[in-house]
C-alpha positions as CSV (number, residue, x, y, z in Angstrom):
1,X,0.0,0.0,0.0
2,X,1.2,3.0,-0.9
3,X,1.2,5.9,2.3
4,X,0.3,9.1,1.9
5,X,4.0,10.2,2.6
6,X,5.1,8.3,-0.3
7,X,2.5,9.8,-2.6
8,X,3.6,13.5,-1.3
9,X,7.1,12.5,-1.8
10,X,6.8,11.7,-5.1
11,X,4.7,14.7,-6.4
12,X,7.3,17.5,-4.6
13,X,9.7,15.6,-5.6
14,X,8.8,15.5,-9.5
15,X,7.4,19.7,-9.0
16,X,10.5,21.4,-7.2
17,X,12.7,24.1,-9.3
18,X,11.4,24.5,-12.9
19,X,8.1,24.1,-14.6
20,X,7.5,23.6,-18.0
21,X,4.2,23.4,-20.7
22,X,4.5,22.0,-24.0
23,X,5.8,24.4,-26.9
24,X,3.6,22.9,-29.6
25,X,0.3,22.7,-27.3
26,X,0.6,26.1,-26.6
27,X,-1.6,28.8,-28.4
28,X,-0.8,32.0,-28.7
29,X,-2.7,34.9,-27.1
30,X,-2.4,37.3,-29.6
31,X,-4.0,35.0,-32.7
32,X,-6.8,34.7,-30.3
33,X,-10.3,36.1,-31.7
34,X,-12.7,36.5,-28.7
35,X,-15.4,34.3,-29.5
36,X,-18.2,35.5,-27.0
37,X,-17.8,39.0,-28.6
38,X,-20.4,40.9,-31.3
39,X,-17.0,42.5,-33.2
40,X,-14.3,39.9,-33.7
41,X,-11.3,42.1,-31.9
42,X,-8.2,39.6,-31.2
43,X,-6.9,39.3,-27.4
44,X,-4.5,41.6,-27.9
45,X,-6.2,44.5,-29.3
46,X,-9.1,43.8,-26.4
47,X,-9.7,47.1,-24.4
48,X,-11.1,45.0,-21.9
49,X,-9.6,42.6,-19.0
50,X,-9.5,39.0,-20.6
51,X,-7.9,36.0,-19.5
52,X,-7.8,33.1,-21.7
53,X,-7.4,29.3,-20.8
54,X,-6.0,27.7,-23.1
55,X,-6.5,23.9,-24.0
56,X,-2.9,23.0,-22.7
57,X,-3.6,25.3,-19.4
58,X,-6.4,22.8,-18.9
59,X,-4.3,19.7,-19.3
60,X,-1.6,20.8,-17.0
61,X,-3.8,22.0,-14.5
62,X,-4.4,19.6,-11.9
63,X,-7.6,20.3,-12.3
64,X,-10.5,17.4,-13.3
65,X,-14.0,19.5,-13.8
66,X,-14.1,23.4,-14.7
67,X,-14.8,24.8,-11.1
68,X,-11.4,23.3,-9.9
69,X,-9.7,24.8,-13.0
70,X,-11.1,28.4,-12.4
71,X,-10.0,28.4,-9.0
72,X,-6.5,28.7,-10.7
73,X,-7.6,32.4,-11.8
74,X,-7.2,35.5,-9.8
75,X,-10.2,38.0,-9.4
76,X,-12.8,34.7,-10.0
77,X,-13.8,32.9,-6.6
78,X,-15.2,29.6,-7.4
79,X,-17.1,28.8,-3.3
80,X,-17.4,25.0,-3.8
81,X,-19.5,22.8,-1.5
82,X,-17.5,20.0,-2.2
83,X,-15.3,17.9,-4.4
84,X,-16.3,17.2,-8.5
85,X,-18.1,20.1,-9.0
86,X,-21.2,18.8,-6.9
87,X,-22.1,22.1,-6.4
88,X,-20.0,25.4,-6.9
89,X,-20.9,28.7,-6.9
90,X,-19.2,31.3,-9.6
91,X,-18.0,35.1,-8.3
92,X,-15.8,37.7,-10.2
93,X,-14.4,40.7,-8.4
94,X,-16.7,40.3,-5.7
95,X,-20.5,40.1,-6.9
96,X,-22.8,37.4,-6.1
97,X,-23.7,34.2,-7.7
98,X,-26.0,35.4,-9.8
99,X,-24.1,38.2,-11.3
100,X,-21.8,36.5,-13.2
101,X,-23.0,34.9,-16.9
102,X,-21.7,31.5,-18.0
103,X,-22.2,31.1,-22.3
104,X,-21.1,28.1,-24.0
105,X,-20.4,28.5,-28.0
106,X,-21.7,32.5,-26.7
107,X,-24.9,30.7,-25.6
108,X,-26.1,32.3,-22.3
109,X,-27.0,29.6,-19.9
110,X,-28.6,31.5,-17.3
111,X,-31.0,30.6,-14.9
112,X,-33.8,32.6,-14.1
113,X,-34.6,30.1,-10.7
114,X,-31.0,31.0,-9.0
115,X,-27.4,31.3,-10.0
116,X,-26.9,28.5,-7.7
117,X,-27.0,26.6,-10.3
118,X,-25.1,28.1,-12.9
119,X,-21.8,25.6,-12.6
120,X,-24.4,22.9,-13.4
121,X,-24.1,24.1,-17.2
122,X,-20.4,23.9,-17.4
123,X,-18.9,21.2,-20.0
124,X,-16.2,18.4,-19.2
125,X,-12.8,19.7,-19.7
126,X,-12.0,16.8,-22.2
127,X,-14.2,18.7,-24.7
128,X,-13.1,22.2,-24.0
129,X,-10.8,24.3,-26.4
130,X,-10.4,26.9,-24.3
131,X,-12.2,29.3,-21.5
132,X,-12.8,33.1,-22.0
133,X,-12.9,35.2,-18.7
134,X,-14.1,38.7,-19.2
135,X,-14.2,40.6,-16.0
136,X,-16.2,43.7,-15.7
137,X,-19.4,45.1,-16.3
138,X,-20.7,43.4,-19.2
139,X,-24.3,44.0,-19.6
140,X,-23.8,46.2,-22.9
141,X,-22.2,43.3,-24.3
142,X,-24.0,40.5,-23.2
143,X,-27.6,41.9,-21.0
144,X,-29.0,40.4,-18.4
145,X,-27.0,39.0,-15.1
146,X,-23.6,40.0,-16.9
147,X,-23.5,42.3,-13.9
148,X,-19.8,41.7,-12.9
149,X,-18.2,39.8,-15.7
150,X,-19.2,36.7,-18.1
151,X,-17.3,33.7,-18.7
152,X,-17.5,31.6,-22.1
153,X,-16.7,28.1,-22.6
154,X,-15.3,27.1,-26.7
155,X,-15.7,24.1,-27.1
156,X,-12.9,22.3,-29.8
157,X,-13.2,22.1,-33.2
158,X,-12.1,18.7,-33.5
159,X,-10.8,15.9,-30.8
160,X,-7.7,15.4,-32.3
161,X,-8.4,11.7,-31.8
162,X,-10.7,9.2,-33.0
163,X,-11.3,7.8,-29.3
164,X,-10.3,9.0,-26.1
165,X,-10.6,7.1,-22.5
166,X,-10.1,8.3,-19.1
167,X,-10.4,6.2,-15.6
168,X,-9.2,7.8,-12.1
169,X,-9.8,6.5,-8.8
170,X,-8.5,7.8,-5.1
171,X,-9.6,9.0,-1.7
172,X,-13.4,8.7,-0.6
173,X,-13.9,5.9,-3.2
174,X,-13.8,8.7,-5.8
175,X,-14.5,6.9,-9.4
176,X,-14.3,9.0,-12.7
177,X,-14.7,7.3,-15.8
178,X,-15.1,8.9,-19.4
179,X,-15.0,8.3,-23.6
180,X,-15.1,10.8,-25.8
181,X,-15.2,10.2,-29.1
182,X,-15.0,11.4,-33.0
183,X,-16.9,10.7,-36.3
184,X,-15.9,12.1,-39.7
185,X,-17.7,11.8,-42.9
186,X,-16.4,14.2,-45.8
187,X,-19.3,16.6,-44.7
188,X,-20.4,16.1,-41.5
189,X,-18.3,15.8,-38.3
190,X,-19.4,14.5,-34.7
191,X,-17.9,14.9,-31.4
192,X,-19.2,12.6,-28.7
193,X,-18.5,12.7,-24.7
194,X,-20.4,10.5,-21.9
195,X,-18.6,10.7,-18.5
196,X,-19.3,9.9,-14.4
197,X,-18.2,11.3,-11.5
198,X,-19.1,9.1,-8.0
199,X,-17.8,9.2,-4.6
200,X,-18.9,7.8,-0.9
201,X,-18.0,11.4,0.2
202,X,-15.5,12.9,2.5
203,X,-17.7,13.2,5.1
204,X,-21.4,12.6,6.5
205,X,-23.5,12.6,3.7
206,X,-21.4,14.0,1.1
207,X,-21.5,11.3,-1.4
208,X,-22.4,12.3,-5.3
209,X,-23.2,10.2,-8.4
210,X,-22.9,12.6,-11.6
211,X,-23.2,11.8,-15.2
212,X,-22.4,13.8,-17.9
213,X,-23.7,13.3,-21.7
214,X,-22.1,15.7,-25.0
215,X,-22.6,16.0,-28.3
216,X,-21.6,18.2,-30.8
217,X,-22.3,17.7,-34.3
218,X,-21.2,20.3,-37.3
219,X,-23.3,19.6,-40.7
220,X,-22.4,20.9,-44.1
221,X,-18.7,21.7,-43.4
222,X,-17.6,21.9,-46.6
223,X,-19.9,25.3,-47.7
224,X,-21.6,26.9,-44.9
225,X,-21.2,24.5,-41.6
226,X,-24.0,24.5,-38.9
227,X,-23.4,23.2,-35.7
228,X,-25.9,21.3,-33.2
229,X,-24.8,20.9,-29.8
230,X,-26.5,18.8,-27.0
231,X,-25.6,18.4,-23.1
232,X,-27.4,16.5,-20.6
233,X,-26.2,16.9,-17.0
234,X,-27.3,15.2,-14.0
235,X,-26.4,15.0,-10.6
236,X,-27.6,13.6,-7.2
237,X,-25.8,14.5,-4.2
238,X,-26.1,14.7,-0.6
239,X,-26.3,18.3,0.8
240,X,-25.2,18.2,4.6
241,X,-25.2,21.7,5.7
242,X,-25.0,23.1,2.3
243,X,-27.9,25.7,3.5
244,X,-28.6,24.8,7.3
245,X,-26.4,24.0,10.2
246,X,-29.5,22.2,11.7
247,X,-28.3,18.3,13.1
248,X,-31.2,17.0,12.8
249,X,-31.5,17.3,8.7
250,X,-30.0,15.3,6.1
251,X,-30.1,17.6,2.7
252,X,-30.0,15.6,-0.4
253,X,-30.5,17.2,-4.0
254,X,-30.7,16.4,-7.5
255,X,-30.0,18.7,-10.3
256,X,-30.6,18.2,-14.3
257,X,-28.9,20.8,-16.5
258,X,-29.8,20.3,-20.6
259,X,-28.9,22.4,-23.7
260,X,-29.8,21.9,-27.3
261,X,-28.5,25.0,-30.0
262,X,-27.6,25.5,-33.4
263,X,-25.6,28.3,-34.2
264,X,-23.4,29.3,-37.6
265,X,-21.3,32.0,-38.5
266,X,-22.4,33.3,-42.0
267,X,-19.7,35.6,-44.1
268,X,-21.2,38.0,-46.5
269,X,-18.7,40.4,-47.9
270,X,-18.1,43.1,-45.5
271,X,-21.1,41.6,-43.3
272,X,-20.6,38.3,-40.8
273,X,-23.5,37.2,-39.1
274,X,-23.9,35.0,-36.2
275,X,-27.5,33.5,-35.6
276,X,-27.9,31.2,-32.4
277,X,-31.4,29.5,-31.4
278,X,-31.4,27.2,-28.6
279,X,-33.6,26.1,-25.7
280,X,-32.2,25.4,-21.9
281,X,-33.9,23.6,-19.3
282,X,-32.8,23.2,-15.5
283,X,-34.6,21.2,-13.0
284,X,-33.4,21.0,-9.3
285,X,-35.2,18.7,-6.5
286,X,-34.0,19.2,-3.1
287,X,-34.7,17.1,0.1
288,X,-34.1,18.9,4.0
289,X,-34.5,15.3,5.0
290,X,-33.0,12.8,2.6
291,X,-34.9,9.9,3.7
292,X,-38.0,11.7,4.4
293,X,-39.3,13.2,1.2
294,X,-42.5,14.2,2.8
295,X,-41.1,15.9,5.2
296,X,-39.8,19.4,3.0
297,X,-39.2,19.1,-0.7
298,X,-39.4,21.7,-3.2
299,X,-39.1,20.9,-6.9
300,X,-38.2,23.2,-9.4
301,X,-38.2,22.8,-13.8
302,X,-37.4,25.8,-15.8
303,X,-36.7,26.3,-19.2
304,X,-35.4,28.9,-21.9
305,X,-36.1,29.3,-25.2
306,X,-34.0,32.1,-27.0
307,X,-33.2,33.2,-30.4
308,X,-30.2,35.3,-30.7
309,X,-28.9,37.2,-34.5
310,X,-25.3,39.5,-33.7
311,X,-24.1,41.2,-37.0
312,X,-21.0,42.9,-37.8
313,X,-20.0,45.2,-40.9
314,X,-16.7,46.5,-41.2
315,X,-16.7,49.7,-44.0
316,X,-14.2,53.1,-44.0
317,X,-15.6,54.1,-40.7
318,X,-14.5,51.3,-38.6
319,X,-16.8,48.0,-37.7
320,X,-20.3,48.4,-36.8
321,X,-21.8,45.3,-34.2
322,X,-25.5,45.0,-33.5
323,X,-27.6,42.6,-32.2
324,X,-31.4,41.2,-31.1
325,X,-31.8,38.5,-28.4
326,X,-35.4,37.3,-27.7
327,X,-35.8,34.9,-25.0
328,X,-38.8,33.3,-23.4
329,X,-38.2,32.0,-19.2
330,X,-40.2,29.5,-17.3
331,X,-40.7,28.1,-14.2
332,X,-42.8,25.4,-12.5
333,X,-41.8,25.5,-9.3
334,X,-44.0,23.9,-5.6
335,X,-42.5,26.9,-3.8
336,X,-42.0,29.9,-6.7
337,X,-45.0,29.0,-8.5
338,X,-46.0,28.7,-12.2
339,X,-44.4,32.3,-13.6
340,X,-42.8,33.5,-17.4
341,X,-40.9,36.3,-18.5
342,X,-40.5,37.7,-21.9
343,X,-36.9,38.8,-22.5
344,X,-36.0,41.4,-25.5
345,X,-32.2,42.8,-25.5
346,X,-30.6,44.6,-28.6
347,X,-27.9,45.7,-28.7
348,X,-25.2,48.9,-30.8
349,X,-21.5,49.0,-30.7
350,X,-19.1,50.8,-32.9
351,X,-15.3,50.2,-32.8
352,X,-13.6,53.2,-34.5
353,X,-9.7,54.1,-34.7
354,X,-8.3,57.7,-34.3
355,X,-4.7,57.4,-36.6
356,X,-2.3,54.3,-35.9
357,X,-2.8,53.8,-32.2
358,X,-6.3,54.8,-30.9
359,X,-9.4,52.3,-30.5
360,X,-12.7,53.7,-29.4
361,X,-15.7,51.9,-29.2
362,X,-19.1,53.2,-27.5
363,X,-22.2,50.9,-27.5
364,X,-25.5,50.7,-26.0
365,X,-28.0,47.8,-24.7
366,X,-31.5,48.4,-24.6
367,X,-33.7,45.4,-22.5
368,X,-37.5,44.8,-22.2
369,X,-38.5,42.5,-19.6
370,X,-42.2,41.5,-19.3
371,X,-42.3,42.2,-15.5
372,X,-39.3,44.8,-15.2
373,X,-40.1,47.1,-18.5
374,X,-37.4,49.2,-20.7
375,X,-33.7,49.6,-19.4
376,X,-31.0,50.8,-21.2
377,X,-27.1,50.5,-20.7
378,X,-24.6,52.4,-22.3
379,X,-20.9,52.2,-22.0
380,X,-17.3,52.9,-23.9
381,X,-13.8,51.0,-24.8
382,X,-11.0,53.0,-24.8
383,X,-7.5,51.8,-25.9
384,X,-4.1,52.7,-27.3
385,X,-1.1,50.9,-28.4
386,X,1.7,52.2,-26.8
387,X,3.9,50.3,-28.6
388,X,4.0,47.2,-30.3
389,X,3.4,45.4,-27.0
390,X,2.5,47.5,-25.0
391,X,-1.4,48.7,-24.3
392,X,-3.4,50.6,-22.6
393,X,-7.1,50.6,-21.9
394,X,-9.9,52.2,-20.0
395,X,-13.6,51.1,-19.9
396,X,-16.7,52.5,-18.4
397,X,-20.2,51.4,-18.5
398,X,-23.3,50.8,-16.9
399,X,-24.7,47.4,-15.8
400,X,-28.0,45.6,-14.1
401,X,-29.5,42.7,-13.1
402,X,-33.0,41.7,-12.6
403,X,-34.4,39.7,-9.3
404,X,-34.1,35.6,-9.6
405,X,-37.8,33.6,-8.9
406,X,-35.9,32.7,-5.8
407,X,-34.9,36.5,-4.7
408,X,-38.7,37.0,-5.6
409,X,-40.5,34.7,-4.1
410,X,-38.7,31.9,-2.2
411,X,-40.1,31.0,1.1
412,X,-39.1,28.6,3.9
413,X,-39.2,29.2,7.8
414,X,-35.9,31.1,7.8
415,X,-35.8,32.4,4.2
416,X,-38.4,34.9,2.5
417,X,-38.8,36.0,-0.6
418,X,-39.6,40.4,-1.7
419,X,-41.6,40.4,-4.6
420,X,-41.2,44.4,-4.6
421,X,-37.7,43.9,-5.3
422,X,-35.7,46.1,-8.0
423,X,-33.3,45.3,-10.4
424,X,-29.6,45.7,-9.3
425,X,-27.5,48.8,-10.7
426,X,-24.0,49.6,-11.4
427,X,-21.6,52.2,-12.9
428,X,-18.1,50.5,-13.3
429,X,-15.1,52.1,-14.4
430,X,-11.4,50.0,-14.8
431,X,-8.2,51.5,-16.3
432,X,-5.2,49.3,-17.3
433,X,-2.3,48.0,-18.9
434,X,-1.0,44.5,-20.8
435,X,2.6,43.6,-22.3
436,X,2.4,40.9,-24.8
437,X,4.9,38.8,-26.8
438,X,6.0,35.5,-27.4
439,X,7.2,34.6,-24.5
440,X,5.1,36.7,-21.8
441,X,2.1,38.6,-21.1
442,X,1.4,40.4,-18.2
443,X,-1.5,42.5,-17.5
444,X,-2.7,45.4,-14.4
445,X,-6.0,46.6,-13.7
446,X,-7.6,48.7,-11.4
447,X,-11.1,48.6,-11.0
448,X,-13.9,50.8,-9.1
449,X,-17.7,49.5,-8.9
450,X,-20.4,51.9,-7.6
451,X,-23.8,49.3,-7.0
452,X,-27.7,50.9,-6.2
453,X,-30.6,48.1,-5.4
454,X,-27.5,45.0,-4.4
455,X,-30.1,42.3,-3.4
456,X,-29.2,39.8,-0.4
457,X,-30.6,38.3,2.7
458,X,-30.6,40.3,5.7
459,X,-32.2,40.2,9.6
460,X,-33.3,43.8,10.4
461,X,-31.8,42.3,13.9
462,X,-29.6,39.8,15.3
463,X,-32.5,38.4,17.1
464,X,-34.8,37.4,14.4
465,X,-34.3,34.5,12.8
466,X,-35.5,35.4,9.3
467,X,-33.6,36.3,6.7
468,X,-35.7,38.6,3.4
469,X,-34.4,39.5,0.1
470,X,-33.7,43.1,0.4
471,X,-32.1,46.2,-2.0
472,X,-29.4,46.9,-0.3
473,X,-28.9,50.8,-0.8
474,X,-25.5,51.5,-1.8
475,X,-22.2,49.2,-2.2
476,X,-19.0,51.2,-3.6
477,X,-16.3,48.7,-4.6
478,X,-12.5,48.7,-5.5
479,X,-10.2,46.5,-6.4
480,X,-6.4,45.2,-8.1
481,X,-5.5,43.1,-10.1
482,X,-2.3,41.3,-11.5
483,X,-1.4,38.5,-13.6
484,X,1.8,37.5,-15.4
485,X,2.3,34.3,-17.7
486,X,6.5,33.3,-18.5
487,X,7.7,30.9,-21.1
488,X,11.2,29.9,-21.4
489,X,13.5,27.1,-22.4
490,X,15.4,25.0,-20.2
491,X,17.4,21.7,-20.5
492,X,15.5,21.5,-24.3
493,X,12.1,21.7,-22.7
494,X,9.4,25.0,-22.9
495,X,9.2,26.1,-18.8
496,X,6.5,28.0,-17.8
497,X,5.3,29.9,-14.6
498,X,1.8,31.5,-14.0
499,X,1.0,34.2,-11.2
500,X,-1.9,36.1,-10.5
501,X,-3.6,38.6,-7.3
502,X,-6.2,40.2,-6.8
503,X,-7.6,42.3,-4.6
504,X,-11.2,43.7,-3.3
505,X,-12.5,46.4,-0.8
506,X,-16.3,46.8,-0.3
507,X,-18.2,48.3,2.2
508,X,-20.9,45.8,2.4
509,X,-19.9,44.7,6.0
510,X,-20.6,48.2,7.1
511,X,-23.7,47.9,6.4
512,X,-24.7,44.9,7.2
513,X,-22.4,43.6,9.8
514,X,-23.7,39.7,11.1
515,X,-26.5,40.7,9.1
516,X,-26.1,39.5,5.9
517,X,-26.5,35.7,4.8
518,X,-24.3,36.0,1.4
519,X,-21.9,39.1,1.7
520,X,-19.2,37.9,4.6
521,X,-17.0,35.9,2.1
522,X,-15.6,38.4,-0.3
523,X,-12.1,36.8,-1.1
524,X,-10.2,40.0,0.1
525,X,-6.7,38.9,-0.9
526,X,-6.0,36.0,-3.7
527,X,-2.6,34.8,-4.9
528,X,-2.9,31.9,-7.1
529,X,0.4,30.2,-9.1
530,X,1.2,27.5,-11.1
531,X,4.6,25.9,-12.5
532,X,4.8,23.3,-14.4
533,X,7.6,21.4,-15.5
534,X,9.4,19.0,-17.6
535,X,13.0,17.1,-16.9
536,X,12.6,14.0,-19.4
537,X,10.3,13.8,-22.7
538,X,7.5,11.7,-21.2
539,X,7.4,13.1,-17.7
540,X,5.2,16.6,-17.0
541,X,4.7,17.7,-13.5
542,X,2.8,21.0,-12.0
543,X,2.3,22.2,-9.1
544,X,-0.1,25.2,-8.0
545,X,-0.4,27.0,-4.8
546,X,-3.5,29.2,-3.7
547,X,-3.8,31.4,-1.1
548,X,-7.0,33.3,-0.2
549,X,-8.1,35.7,2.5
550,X,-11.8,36.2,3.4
551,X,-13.4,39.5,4.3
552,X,-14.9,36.8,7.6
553,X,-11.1,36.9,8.7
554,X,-10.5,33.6,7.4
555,X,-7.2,33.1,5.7
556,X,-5.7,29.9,4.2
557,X,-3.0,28.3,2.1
558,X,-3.7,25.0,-0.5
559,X,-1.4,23.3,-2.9
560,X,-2.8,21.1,-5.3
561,X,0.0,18.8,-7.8
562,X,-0.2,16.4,-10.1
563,X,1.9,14.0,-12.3
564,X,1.8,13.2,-16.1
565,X,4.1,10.3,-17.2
566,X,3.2,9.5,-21.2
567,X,4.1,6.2,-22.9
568,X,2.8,6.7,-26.6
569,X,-0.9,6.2,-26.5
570,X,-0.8,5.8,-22.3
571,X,-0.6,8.7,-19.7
572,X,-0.8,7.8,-16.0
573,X,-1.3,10.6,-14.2
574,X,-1.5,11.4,-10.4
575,X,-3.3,14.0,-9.3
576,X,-3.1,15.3,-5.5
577,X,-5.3,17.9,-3.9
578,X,-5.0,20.1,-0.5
579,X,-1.6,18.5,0.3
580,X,-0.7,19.9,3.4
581,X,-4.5,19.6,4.9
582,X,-5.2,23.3,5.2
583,X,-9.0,23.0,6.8
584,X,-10.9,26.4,5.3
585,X,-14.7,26.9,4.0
586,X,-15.3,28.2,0.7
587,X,-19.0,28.7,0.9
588,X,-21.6,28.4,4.0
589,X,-20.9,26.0,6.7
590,X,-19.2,23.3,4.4
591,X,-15.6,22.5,5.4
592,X,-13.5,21.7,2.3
593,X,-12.0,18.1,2.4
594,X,-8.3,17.8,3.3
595,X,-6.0,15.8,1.7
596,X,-6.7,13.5,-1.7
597,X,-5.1,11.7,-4.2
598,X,-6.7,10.4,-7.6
599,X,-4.8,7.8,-9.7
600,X,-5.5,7.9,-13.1
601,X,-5.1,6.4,-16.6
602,X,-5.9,8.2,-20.0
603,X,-5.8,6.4,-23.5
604,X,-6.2,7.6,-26.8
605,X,-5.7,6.6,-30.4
């Protein structure tokens, strides 16, 4: 049997001194085009803060599901429940869980019941070409819940490989399992995925059984290709203290996440258009006593159905982007009610230059919701090239969010709902500066949020037991950020080091000091690096350290390693989490487990 000293032993030993990532898997930032985006504008020219994750990031991240891989970014707080992904919730630069959008392929996979749910939508990693983080206000771009930044998920093109198999196994009888697989006729091509996640837990009542289902299929490649994509999540999970610290309850859940879309890109001249139509449906089933269904059980099924056209037209005067999304929301819901929302958002940007080094690009969004009426939200893009690779940008715009069905009208004995609620406001500004070349890119940002109507949970007093959704008057927030990215050669082999802080001041706990159920966790202080490495041709190891400190006072320190060894078609990999047992919560009353090891075995061909 091999101890856990052993195993520790033989990650450090294979992660100390220099870190390395594949030359040849590595793609370059500045060929990037954003693909979330109405005007194609390539990472480098962005006048925004974007971090890309790149497919070999993913592969040398240590990281197995997408919530464990964006806790390797600074200035996004992934507040997991768990291990797998069971349940995470997503934060950038301090907002809530339902202010940040997810989009996969630029499909907006919000959830009008609660952004609780929002990490349900996100894809395996073995399908992902690469992740899109765009921090900041982003409703002008995007709309609705955009409120604090928007991440996209691409998925790839092509596999690469006709099959490929992955099986890992480790601590708390954790069992992942996956195939994905690809088809290719001379005009059609078909990417396939089915995957599950299971585990007896790491403590009472933690256990999970998820499956995963993908398919993407692209039709008429050889003219004008159209893709189809399909995902069927589901999960079951037990729920200890995930919203109660009662000892008596034993919370179970069960969560179904679905997406079917068709999108193209069509290239007319001087004109590309982007149509998207697709429908998203969510259900969620939650138990307060696991073996007593009767006891307290809410049920929840929504769905979306959304058409979405973005158009851009380059001429003399720079490119021209506009854009309609209509959407249709549903719920069916024993607690919420049977409710529906008509959604309208268009949308008008221009990207102009002023001689060789200028960028400007104002825009508006205009949205018509069937219960919240007309807003609109205008903002600008500023940017100059100070050199070659050098930039500087500034951004300013206005942002929103509407009330979920839960801020609305959930009700339990502790929790109520405020159907009288109003949409959530902000003006954001940012200012900063990225270096780009070959070999490095580094990027600062500074970053001020002024927020009106913030919605959370408060007690008007410490003695009452009830927490109601509430506007929240004012919330003025600041904030830092750094990240760097260095590639160089050593002993043949492409090293590379990652490092990234952030940092966030609010004055939310002024206001509602042991008040407030959601706002006591901003992650004040993050440092997050990874190395990675390479001393022999089939050998990779990385390492990644993460440091956090909580606005609650809590601080801690995790290092997470892994181990890639390659034999031709083979890679065993070994992947360790929370090494040094640091015992921290991300979210609620949940402790995070401590140390874990997952053995694994990948084949392709």
């Amino acid at each position: 049997m091999i101890t856990k000293k052993l195993i520790l032993a033989m990650v450090l030993l294979c992660s100390i001194a220099t870190f390395s990532q594949e030359k040849n898997t590595t793609e370059r930032l500045d060929t990037i085009v954003i693909f979330s985006t109405r005007i194609d504008i390539p990472f480098k020219k962005n006048s925004r803060t974007i971090q890309i994750v790149t497919a070999a990031d993913i592969k040398n991240s240590a990281a197995t599901n997408v919530a464990d891989l964006l806790q390797q970014v600074a200035g996004v707080d992934i507040r997991r429940r768990g291990t797998a992904g069971s349940q995470a919730d997503l934060y950038i630069r301090g907002g809530g869980f339902d202010q940040t959008l997810l989009l996969i392929d630029g499909i907006k996979m919000d959830d009008a019941q609660t952004g609780h749910h929002t990490m349900n939508a996100a894809l395996p990693i073995e399908v992902i070409e690469r992740i899109e983080i765009i921090k900041g206000p982003a409703a002008r771009i995007f709309g609705q819940n955009a409120f604090t930044g928007a991440i996209n998920i691409v998925t790839k093109k092509n596999l690469g490989k006709k099959v490929s198999a992955n099986v890992e196994a480790g601590s708390f009888s954790q069992l992942n399992a996956s195939v994905t697989a690809e088809v290719n006729t001379d005009n059609t091509s078909h990417m396939f995925h089915v995957g599950t996640l299971t585990s007896d837990g790491y403590r009472n009542n933690s256990d999970y059984n998820n499956y995963n289902y993908f398919l993407k299929s692209t039709f008429n490649k050889n003219k004008q290709p159209i893709h189809l994509l399909a995902t069927f999540f589901d999960k079951k999970f037990g729920a200890e203290n995930f919203y109660t610290t009662n000892p008596t309850f034993n919370e179970y859940e069960e969560t179904q996440n679905s997406l079917v879309g068709l999108y193209t890109t069509i290239n007319s001249g001087d004109f590309k258009i982007k149509p998207r139509l697709y429908w998203r449906r969510g259900q969620d089933i939650f138990l307060l006593r696991r073996d007593d269904p009767a006891f307290y059980r809410n049920l929840h099924i929504t769905n979306k159905v959304g058409l979405e056209t973005n158009v851009s037209y380059r001429s003399n005067l720079g490119i021209t982007g506009f854009g309609i999304d209509l959407a249709r929301v549903s719920i069916a819901s024993n607690n919420l009610g049977k409710r529906n929302r008509f959604m309208a958002n268009m949308f008008l940007e221009h990207r102009f230059t002023i001689g060789e080094t200028i960028d400007v690009t104002p825009g508006v969004a205009v949205a018509y919701f069937s219960d919240f009426k007309f807003h609109a939200f205008p903002g600008v893009d500023f940017g100059i090239n100070l050199s070659e690779n050098w930039r500087y940008y500034w951004n300013f715009g206005t942002t929103y969010r509407i009330p979920t069905y839960t801020d609305l009208f959930y009700n339990d004995p502790v929790t109520s709902g405020n159907p009288n609620l109003e949409p959530e406001r902000a003006i954001a500004q940012e200012m900063g500066i990225k270096y780009t070349n070959d070999n490095l890119f580094v990027s600062m940002a500074v970053f001020n949020r002024d927020s009106s109507n913030l919605i959370d949970y408060t007690r008007p007093n410490t003695g009452q037991s009830i927490f109601t959704a509430t506007n929240i008057a004012q919330v003025s927030t600041q904030g830092f950020e750094f990240d760097a990215n260095y590639t160089f050669m050593m002993a043949g082999y492409s090293q590379n080091l990652s490092v990234g802080y952030s940092f966030l001041d609010d004055d939310i706990l002024d206001q509602n000091k042991d008040l407030s159920r959601y706002s006591l966790n901003t992650l004040r202080h993050q440092f997050v690096t990874r190395w990675t490495s390479k001393f022999f041709k089939n050998i990779t190891q990385n390492i990644i350290y993460k440091h956090g400190e909580r606005s609650n006072g809590q601080i801690y320190n995790v290092v997470d390693a892994s181990l890639i060894v390659n034999f031709n078609q083979f890679d065993f990999t070994l992947t360790a989490n929370n090494i040094f047992d640091a015992e921290y919560i991300e979210a609620g009353f949940v402790p995070m487990p401590l140390s874990n090891y997952l053995f694994g075995l990948r084949y392709s061909f």
